[in-house]
Backbone as CSV, one residue per row, in Angstrom:
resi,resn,N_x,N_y,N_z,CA_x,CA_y,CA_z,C_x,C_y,C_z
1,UNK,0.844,-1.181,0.000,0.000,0.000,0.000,0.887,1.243,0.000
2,UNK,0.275,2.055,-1.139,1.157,3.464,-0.865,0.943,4.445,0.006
3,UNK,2.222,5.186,0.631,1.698,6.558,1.405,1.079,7.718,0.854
4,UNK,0.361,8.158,0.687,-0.090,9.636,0.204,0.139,10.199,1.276
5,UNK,0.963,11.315,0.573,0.374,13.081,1.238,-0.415,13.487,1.158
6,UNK,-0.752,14.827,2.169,-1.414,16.242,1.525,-1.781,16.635,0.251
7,UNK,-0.342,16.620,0.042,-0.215,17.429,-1.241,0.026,16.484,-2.442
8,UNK,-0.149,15.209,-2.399,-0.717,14.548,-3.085,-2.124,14.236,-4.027
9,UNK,-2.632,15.585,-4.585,-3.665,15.556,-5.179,-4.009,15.713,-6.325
10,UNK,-3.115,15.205,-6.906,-3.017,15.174,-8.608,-3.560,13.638,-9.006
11,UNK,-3.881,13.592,-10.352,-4.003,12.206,-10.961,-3.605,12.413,-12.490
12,UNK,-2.850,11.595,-12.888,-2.318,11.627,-14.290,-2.534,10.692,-15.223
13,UNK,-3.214,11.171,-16.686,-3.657,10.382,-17.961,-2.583,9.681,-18.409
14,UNK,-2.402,8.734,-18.186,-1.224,7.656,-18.827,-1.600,7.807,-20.389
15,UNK,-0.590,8.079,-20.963,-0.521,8.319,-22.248,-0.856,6.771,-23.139
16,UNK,-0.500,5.597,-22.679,-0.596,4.483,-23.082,-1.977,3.816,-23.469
17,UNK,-2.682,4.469,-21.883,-4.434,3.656,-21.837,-5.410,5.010,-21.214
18,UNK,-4.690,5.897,-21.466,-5.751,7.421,-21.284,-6.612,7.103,-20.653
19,UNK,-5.951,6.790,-19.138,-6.527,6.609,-18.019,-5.843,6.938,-16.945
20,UNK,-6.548,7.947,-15.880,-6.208,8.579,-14.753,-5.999,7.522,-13.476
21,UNK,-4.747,7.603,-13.370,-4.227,7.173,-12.131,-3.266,8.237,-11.520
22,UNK,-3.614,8.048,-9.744,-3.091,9.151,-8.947,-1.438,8.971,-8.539
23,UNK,-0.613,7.551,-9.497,0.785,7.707,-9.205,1.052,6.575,-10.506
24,UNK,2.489,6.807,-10.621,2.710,5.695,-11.804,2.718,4.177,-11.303
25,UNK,3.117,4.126,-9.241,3.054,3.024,-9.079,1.280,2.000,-9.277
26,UNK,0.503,2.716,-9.179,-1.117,2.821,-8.550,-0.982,2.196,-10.547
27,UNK,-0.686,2.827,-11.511,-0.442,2.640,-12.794,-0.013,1.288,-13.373
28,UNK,1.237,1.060,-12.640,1.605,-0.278,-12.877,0.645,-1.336,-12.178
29,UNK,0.452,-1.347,-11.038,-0.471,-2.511,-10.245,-1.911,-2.658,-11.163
30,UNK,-2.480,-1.491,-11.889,-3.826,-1.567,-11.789,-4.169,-1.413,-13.331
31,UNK,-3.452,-0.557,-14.024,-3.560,0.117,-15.286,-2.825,-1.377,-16.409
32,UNK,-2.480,-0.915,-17.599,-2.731,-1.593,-18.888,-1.579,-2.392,-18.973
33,UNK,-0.576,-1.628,-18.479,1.093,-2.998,-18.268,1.232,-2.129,-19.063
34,UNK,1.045,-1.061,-19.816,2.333,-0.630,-20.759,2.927,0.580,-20.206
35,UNK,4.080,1.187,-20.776,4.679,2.745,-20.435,4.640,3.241,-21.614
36,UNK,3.675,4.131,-21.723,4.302,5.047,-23.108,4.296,6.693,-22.549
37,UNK,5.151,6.979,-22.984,5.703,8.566,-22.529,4.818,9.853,-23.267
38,UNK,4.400,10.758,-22.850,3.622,11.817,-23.433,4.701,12.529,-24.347
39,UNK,4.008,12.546,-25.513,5.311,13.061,-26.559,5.063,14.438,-26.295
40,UNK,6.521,15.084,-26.311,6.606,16.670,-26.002,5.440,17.791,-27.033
41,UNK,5.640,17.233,-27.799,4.435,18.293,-29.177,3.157,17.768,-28.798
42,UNK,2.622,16.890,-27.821,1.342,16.603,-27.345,1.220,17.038,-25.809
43,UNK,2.064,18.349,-25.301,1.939,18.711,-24.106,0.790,19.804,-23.781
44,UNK,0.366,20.203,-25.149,-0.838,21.214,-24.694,-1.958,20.222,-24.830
45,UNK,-2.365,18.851,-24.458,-3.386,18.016,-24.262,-4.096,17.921,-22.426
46,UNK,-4.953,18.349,-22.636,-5.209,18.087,-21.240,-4.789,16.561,-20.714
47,UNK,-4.293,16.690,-19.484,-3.589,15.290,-19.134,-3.278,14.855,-17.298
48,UNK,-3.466,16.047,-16.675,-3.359,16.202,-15.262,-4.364,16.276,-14.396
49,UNK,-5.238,16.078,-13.875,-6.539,16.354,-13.167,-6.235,16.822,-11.969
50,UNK,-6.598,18.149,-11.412,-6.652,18.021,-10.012,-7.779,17.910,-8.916
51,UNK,-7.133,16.868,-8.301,-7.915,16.203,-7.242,-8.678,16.755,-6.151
52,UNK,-8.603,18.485,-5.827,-9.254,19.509,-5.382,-10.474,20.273,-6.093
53,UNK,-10.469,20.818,-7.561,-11.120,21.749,-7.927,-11.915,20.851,-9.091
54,UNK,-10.956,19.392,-9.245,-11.508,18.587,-10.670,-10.832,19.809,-11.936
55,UNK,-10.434,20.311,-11.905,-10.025,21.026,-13.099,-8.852,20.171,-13.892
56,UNK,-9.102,19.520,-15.128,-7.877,19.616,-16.162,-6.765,20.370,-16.538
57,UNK,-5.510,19.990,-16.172,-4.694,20.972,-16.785,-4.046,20.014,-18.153
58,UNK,-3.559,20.808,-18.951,-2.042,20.461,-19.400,-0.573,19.998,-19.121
59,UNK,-0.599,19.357,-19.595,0.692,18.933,-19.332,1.596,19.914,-19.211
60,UNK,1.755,21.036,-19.972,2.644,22.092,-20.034,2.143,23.041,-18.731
61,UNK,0.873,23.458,-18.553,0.522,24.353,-17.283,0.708,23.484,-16.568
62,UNK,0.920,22.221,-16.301,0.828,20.945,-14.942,2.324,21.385,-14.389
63,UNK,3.238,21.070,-15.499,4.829,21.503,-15.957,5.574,22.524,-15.052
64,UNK,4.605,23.912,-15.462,5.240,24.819,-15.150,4.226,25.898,-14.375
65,UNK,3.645,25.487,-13.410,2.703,26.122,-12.988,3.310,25.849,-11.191
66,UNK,4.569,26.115,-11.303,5.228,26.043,-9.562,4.187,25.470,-8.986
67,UNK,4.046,23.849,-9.031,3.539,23.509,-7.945,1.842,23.574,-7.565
68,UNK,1.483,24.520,-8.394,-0.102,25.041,-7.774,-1.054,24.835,-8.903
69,UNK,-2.160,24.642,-8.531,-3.619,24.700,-9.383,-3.516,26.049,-10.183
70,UNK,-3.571,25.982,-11.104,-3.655,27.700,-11.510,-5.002,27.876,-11.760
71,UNK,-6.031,27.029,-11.213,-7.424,27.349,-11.031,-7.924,27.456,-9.579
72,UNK,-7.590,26.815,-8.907,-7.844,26.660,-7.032,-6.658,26.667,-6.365
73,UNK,-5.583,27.087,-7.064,-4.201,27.635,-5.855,-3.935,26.006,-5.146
74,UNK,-3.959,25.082,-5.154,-4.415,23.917,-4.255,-3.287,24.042,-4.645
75,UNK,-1.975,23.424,-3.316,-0.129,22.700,-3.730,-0.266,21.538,-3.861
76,UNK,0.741,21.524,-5.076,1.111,19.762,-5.739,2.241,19.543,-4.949
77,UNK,2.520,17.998,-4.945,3.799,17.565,-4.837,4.825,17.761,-5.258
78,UNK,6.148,18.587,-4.824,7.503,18.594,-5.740,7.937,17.403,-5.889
79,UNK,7.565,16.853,-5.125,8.483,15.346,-5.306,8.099,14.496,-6.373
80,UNK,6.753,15.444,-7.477,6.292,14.586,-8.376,7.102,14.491,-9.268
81,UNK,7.827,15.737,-9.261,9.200,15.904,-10.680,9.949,14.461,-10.842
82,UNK,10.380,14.085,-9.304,11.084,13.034,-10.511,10.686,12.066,-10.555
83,UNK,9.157,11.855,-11.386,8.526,10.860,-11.668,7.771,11.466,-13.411
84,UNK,8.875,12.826,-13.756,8.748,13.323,-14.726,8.851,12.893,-16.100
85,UNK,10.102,11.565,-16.183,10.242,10.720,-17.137,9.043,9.957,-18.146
86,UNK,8.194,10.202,-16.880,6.852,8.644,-17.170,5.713,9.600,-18.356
């Protein structure tokens, strides 16, 4: 079982089976068995959900939006960065 934080309130569209899971591990256990990576020229796709306001972001506002909802201010995890690869 995983720990969540607080500030654990994101969920992310796996590019593979465009389906929202709230970590890549939660992804592997439950989701499609594959990894496919969000291609950079498909970063203005909505792809991030947050788990406070329900608002969609982008991958690119998810990116570079320090941390915060840029709709409900709600804080993300920094520690999500390095799970940035996926």
């Amino acid at each position: 079982m995983r720990k969540f934080r607080e500030r654990d309130v994101i969920a992310i569209k796996f590019y593979c089976c465009q389906t929202y899971f709230p970590c890549v591990y939660c992804h592997e256990e439950h989701g499609c068995g594959k990894h496919a990576v969000w291609p950079k020229e498909r970063f203005y796709e909505r792809a991030v959900l947050c788990g406070v306001c329900q608002t969609e972001l982008t991958i690119e506002q998810y990116m570079t939006g320090d941390y915060h909802c840029p709709h409900c201010n709600a804080a993300f995890n920094p520690g999500c960065q390095l799970h940035a690869h996926y």
